[in-house]
C-alpha positions in Angstrom: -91.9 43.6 22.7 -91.4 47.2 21.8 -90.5 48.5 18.3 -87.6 49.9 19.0 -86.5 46.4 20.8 -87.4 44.4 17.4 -84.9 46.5 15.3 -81.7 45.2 13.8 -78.6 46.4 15.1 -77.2 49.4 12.2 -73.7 47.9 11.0 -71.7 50.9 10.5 -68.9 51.0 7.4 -66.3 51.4 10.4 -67.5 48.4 11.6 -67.0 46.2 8.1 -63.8 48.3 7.4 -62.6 46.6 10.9 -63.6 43.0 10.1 -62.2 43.3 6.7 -58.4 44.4 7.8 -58.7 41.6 10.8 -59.7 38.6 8.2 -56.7 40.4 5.9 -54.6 40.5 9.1 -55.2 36.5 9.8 -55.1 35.1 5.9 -51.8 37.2 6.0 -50.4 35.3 9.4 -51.8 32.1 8.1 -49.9 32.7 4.4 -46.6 33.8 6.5 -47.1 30.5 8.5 -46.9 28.2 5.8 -44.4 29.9 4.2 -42.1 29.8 6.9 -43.1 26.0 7.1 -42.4 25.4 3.6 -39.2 27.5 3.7 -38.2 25.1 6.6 -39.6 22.1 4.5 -37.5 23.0 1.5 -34.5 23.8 3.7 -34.4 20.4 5.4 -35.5 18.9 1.8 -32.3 20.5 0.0 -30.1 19.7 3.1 -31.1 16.0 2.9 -30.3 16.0 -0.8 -27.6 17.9 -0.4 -26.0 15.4 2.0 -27.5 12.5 0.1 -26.9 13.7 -3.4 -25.7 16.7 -4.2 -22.4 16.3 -2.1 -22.2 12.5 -3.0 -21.5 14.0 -6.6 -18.8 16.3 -6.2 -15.1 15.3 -7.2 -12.7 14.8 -5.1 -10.4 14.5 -7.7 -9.7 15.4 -11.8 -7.9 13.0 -14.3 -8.6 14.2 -17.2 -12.4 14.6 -18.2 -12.7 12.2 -15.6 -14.5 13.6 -11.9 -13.6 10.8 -9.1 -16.8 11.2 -7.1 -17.6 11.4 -3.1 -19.8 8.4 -3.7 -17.0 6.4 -5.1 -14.6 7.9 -2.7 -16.4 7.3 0.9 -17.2 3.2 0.5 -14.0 2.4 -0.7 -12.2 4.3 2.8 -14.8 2.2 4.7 -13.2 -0.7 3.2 -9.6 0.0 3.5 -10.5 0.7 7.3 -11.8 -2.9 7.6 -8.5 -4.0 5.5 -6.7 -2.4 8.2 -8.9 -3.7 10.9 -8.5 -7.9 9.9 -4.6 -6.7 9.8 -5.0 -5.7 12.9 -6.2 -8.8 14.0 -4.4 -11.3 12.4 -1.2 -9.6 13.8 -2.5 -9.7 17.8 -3.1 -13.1 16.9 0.6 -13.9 15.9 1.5 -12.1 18.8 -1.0 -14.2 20.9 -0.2 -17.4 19.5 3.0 -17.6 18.3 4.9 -15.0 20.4 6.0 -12.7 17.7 6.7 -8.9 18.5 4.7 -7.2 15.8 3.7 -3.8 18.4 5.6 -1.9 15.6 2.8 -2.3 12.9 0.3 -2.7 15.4 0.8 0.9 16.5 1.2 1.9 12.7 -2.1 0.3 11.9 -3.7 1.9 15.2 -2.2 5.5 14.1 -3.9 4.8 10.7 -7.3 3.9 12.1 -6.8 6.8 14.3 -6.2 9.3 12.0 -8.6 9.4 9.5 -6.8 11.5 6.9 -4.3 9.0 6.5 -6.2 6.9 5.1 -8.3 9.3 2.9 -5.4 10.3 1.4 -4.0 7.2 0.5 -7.5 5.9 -1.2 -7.6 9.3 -2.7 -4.2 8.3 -4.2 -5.3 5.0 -5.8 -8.2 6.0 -6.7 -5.9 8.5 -9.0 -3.4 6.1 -9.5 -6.3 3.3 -10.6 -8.2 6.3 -13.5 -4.6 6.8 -14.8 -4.3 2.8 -15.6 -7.7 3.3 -17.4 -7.1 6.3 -19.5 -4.1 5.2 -20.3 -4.6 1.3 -21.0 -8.2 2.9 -22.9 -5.7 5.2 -25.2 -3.6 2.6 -25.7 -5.8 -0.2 -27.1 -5.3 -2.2 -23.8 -8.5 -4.3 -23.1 -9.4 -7.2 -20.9 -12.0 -10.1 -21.5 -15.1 -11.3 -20.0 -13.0 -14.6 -20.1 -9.7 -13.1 -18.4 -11.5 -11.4 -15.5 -14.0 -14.5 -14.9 -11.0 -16.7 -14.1 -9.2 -13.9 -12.4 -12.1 -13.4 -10.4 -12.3 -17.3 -9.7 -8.5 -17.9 -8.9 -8.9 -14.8 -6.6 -11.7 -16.5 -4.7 -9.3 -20.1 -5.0 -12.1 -21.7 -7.5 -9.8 -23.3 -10.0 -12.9 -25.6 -11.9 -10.2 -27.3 -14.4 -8.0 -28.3 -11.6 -5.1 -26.7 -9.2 -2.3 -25.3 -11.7 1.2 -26.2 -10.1 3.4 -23.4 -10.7 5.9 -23.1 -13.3 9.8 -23.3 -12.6 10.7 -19.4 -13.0 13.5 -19.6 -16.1 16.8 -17.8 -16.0 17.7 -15.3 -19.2 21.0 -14.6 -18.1 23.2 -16.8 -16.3 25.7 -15.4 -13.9 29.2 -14.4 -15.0 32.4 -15.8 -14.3 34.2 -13.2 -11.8 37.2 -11.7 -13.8 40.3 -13.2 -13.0 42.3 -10.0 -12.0 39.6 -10.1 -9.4 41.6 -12.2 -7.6 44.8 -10.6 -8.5 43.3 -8.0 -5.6 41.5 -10.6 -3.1 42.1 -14.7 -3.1 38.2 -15.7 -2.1 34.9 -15.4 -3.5 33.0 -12.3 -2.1 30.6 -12.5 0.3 26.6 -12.5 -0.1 26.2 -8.9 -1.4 25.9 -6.8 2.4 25.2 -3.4 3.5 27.7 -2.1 5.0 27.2 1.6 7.0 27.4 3.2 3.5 24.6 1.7 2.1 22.3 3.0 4.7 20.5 6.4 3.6 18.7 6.3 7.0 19.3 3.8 9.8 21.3 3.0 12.7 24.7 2.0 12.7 24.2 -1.0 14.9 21.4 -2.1 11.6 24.1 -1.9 9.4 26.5 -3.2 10.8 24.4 -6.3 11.2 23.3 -6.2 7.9 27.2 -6.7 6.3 28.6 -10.8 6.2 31.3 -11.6 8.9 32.6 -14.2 7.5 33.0 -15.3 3.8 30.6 -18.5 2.2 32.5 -21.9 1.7 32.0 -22.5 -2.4 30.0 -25.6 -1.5 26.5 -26.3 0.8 25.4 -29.5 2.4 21.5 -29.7 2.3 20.2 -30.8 5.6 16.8 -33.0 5.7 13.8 -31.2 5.3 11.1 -31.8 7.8 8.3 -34.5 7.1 4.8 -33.8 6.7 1.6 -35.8 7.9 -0.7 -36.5 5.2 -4.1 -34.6 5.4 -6.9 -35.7 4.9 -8.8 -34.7 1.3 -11.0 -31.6 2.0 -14.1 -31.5 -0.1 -14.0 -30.5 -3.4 -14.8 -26.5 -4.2 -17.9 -26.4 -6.5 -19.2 -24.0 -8.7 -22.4 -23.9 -6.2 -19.7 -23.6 -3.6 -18.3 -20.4 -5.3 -21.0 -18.8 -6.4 -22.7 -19.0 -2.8 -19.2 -17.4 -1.8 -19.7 -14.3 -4.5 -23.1 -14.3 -3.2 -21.9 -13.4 0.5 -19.3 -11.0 -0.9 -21.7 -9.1 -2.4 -23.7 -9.1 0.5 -20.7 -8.0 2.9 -19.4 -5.3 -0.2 -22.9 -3.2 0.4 -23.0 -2.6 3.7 -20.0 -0.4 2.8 -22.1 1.1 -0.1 -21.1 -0.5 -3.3 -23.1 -2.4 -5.5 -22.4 -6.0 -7.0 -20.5 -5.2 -10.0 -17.9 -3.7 -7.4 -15.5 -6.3 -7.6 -15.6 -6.9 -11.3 -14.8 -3.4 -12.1 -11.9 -3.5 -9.4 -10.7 -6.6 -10.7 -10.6 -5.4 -14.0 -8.7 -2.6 -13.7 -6.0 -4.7 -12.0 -5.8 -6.7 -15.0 -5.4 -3.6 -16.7 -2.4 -2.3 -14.5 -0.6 -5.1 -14.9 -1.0 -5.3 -18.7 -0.4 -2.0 -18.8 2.5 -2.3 -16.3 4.1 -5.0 -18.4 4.0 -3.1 -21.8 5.5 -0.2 -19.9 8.0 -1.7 -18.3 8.9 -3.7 -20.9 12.6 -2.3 -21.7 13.7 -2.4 -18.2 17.0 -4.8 -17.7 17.0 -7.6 -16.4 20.8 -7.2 -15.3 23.0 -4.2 -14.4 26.5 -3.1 -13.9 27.6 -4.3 -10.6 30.9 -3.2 -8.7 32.5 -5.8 -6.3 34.7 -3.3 -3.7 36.1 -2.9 -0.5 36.1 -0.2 2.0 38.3 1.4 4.8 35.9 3.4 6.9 37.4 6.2 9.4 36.4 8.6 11.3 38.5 11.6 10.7 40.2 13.0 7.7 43.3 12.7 9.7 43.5 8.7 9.9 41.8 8.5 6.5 45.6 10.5 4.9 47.1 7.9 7.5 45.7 4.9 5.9 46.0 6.3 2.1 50.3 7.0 3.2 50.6 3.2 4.2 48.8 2.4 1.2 50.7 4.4 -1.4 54.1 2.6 1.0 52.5 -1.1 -0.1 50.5 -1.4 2.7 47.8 -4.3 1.8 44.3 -3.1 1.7 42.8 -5.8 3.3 44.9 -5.8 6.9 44.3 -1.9 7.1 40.9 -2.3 7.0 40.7 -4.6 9.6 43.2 -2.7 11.6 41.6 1.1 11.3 37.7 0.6 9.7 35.4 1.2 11.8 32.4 -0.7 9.7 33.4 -4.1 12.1 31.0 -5.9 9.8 33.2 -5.7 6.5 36.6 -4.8 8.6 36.8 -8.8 9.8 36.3 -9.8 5.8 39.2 -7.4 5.2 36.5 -4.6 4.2 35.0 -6.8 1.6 31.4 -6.0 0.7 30.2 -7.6 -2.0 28.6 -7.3 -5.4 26.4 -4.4 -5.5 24.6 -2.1 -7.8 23.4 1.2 -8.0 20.8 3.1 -5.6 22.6 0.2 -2.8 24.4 2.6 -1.2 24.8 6.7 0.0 25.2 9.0 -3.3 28.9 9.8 -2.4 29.8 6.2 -1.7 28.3 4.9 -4.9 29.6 7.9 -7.2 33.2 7.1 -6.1 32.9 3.1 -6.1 31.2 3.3 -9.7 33.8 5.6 -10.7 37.0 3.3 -10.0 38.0 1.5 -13.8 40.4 -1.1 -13.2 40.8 -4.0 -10.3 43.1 -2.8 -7.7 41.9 0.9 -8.1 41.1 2.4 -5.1 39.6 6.4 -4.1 43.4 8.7 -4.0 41.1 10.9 -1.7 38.6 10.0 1.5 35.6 10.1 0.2 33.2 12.0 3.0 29.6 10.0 3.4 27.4 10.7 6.7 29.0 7.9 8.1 32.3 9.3 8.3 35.4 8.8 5.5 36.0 6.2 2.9 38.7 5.0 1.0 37.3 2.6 -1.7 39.4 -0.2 -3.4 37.6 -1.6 -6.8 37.7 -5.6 -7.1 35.6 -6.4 -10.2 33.1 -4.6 -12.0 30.9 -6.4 -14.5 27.6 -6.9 -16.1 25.5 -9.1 -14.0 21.8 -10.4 -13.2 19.1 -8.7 -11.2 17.7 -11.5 -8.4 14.0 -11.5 -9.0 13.1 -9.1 -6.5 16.0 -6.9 -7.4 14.2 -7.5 -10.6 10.8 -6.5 -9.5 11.8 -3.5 -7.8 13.4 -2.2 -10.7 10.0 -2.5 -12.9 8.0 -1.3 -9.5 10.4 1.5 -9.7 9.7 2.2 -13.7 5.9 2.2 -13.1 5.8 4.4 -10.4 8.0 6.8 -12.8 5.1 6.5 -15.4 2.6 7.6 -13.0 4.1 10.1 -11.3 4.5 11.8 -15.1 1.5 10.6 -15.9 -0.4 13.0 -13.5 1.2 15.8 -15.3 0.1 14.4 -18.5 -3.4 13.8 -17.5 -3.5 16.9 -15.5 -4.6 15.5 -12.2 -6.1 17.6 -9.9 -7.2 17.0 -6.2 -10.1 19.0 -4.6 -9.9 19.4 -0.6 -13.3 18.4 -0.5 -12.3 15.2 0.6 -11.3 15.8 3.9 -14.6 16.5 5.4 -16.0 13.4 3.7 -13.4 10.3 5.2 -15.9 8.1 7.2 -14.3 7.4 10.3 -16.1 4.2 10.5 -15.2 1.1 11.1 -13.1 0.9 14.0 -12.2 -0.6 17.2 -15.4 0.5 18.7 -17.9 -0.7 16.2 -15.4 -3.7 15.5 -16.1 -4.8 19.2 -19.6 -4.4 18.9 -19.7 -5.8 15.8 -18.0 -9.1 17.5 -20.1 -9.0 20.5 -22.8 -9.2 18.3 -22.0 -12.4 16.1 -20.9 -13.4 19.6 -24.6 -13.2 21.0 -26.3 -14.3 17.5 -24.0 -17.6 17.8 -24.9 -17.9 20.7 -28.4 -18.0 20.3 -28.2 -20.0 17.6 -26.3 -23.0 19.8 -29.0 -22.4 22.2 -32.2 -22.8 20.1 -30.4 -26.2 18.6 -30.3 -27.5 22.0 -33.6 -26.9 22.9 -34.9 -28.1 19.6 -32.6 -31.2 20.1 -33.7 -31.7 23.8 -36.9 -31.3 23.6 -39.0 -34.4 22.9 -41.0 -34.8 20.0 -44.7 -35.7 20.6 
């Protein structure tokens, strides 16, 4: 080997100047690539908690201090949808097995389920409507015990451990007047069941309210006719506390596949004992009777015939044969126009004005009195103090509340964020509904199937 061949190659400073800028060149390529993979890493980290989290905890709503929450918000639409779903049901299976025509609220209910805002908005509203009742019941001293919601919880899931309580008769406060007797200085029978004639209708057909308004006046006495006989059951077995717990067991089960957790019905049940507490100290001055006119009407339709009728009237005409002669509200016109006892928010604003406005029996409207049914002259019978039914009774304190919380919202500054319409699930529905069936369908199913085989099979 020659000298020359046996020397080492001469590494110029070019040479290590190059190397140098090309390990630069790949550390730098190598640190951008794992900060672009981190950047992605972070950025699919924060959208994850962002979806998971971070959205899950912004308001939808304001009461107060108080921030209603996404995570509050999105369960408790997935459980009005299945609400709305068993109502679905249970109405196709009237219609299936009894015949009834319920394709009215089964189209409402589809158009609900449908339309997912609907129902956002109206678990958006309760959801308001449920933080007022605690704010309010909170500021007012208004608690509820672990003892009250324990049996409220138990009668709610029909676990009644100290026996079935029979219900109470209801007792009556105020007992119904004796009509005035210059009543029947103006008519000679007892008015009919309190109807509503084309006046009383704000919006409705007037074919509905014609129907609604009694054709022919009661008789003062009622023959009861025989109730039907029943068949003696046989004795179901006895609810236990094992029984009901194993019940709150699977309602907690069913409750977190919606996403709530097992205090969920406590809480909810509470704050319904806390409306209603806080409902009935509310409500608590609200009548339980009103002034009520009894009055008879002449409806026309013209102004022309409506001076015609007033002429034969102001001549001695009797009240009672014009209206069956010229009113065009057939209902009343066959009972001489007679239409009952009724009080206010019964009938159109004009109407009621006039009708409340009359003083003494016999008075009746000197002008027609326009509604949107056409024109009324009004003759007052009797007007007098008198008791609310009970459900006129408990719309009047379901009216009252309503006016607390619609000024409560102002009080407690309410405020709603839109926010909540990109977060209403649209889930469940019909689809996963069916599937859900055809599921419990196949696991039944299976279930039959592996008891035969375990039955059939022989033992060795």
């Amino acid at each position: 080997m020659s000298q020359e061949s046996g020397k080492k190659p001469v590494v110029h400073k070019k040479h290590v100047a190059r190397l140098q800028r090309e390990r630069q060149q790949s550390r730098l390529i190598l640190y951008t690539f794992f900060g672009i993979l981190g950047a992605v890493v972070l950025l699919l980290l924060y959208g994850w908690l962002d979806a998971q989290y971070f959205q899950l905890q912004r308001p939808i709503a304001k009461v107060g201090d108080v921030n209603i929450l996404v995570k509050d918000f999105e369960p408790r639409v997935r459980l009005q949808r299945q609400q709305l779903l068993n109502d679905y049901t249970q109405y196709a299976q009237y219609a299936q097995v009894f015949g009834i025509d319920v394709e009215a609220q089964l189209q409402q209910i589809a158009g609900s389920l449908n339309s997912p805002e609907i129902v956002g908005e109206q678990v958006v509203e309760q959801m308001i409507r449920e933080e007022l009742v605690r704010q309010e019941a909170a500021k007012r001293g208004i608690t509820v015990s672990e003892e009250e919601l324990n049996k409220a919880i138990e009668e709610a899931f029909g676990y009644f451990p100290n026996g079935t309580p029979t219900a109470a008769p209801t007792a009556t406060s105020f007992v119904t007047p004796e009509i005035p007797a210059e009543a029947f200085a103006v008519v000679s029978v007892t008015p009919p069941p309190s109807a509503t004639p084309q006046a009383a209708t704000e919006a409705g057909s007037t074919e509905e309210a014609e129907a609604a308004t009694a054709t022919t006046a009661p008789t003062n006495t009622a023959v009861p006719t025989a109730g039907p006989t029943f068949t003696p059951q046989p004795t179901s077995t006895p609810y236990t506390a094992d029984a009901f717990q194993e019940t709150l067991n699977e309602t907690d089960e069913g409750l977190l596949k919606f996403g709530f957790d097992e205090e969920f019905y406590r809480s909810f049940f509470k704050t319904q004992l806390l409306e209603q507490k806080l409902k009935d100290e509310i409500t608590k001055e609200v009548k339980s009777t009103e002034t009520q006119v009894w009055a008879r009407h002449i409806l026309v339709a013209d102004a022309v015939t409506a001076e015609d009728v007033l002429n034969r009237l102001a001549n001695g005409a009797d009240f009672g044969e014009l209206a069956k002669e010229f009113s065009t509200d057939t209902g009343s016109a066959v009972n001489g126009g007679d239409l009952g006892w009724f009080g206010p928010n019964m009938m159109v604003p004009e109407f009621e004005a006039a009708a409340f406005a009359l003083e003494k029996s016999g008075d009746y409207t000197l002008e027609p009195v326009e509604s949107q049914f056409g024109f009324h002259i009004i003759q007052l019978i009797a007007k007098q103090e008198r008791p609310l039914s009970e459900s006129q009774l408990s719309l009047a304190i379901d009216v009252e509340f309503q006016k607390w919380i619609n000024e409560a919202r102002e009080k407690y500054s309410v405020e709603v964020f839109d926010i909540w319409r990109q977060r209403v699930p649209n889930t469940p529905n019909f689809v996963t509904a069916a599937t859900e069936s055809a599921e419990l369908q196949l696991t039944a199913q299976a279930e039959a199937l592996e008891q035969f085989i375990s039955t059939e099979t022989p033992q060795p």
